[in-house]
C-alpha positions in Angstrom: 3.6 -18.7 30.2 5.5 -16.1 32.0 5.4 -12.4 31.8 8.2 -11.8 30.2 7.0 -14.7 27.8 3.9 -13.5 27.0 5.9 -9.8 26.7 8.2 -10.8 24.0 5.5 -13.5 21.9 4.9 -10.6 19.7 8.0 -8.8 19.7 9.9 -12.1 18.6 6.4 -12.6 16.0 6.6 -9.0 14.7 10.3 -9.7 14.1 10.1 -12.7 12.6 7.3 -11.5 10.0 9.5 -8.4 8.9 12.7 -11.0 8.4 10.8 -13.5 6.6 7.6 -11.7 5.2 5.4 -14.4 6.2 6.7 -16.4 2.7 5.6 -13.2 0.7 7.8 -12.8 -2.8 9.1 -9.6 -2.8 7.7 -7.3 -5.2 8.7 -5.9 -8.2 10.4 -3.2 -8.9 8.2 -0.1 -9.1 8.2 1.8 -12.0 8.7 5.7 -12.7 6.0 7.5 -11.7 3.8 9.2 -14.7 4.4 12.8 -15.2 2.0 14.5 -13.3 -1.0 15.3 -16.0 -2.2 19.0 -15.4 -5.1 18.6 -18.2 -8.6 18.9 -16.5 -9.4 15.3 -17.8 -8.3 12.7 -14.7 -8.8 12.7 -11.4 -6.0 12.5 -9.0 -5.6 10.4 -5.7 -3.8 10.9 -2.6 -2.8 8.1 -0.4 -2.5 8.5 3.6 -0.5 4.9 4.1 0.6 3.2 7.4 2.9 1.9 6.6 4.0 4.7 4.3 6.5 3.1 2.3 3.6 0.0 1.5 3.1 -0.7 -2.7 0.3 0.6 -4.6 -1.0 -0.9 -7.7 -2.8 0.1 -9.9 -5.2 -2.1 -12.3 -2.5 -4.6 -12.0 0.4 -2.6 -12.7 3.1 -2.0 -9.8 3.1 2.0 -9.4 5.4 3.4 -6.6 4.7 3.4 -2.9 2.3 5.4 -1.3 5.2 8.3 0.2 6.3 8.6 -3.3 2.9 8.7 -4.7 2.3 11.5 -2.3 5.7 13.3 -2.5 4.5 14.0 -6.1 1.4 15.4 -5.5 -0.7 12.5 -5.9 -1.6 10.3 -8.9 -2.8 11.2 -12.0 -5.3 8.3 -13.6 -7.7 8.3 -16.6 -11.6 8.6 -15.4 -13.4 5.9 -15.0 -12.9 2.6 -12.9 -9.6 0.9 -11.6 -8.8 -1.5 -9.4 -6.3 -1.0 -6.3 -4.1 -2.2 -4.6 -1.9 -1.5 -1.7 0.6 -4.0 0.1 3.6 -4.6 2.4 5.1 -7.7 3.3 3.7 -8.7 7.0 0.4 -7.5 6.1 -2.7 -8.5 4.9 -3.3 -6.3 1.3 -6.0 -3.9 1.1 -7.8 -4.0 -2.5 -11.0 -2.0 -3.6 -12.1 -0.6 -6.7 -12.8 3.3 -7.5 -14.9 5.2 -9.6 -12.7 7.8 -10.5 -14.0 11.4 -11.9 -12.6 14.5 -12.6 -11.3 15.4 -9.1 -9.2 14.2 -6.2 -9.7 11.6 -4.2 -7.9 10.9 -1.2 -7.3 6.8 -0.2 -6.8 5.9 3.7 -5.7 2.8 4.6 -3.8 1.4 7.8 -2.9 -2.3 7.2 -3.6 -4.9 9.3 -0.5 -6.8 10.3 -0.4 -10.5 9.5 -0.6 -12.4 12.7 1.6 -15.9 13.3 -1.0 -19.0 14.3 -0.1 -21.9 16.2 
């Protein structure tokens, strides 16, 4: 393989992911984001997000993406313990599950891209 070869391999990869999303359905439309709860019973997480506009989900439910999440000050959940999820087409998801109390947590995540195999 030649230089420029091997040069554009991932370029012409990367491309192809964000055209095709790797067979990845898109997903579903997100929802309104909940008012934001002021009462001192929930916690609140922040999301720092690359990439920023990737889908959270939360205990199964389709939420916003993490820049809107943020743009609003965070979310507002119930105490207690919920499952999360955070996705892009082109990239392997990132799931975990939180013990949420009565104060703010903040979620950083940088997905992994989904490489092509031969």
């Amino acid at each position: 393989m030649n230089k420029i070869s091997a040069l554009l391999a991932p370029l012409v990869a990367t491309c192809l992911l964000m055209i095709g999303g790797c067979g990845t359905p898109a997903p579903p439309p997100v929802k309104n984001l909940p008012a934001t709860d002021t009462s001192p019973a929930g916690g609140r997480i922040l999301f720092e997000c690359t990439p920023p506009d990737a889908r959270v989900t939360v205990d199964g439910e389709p939420v916003a993406t993490a820049a809107e999440i943020s743009a609003r000050g965070g979310l507002t959940l119930a105490p207690g313990l919920h499952r999360l999820e955070i996705s892009h087409p082109g990239f392997r998801p990132y799931r975990l599950e939180l013990n949420l109390k009565d104060q703010t947590e903040t979620i950083k995540v940088q997905l992994e891209a989904v490489t092509l195999q031969r």
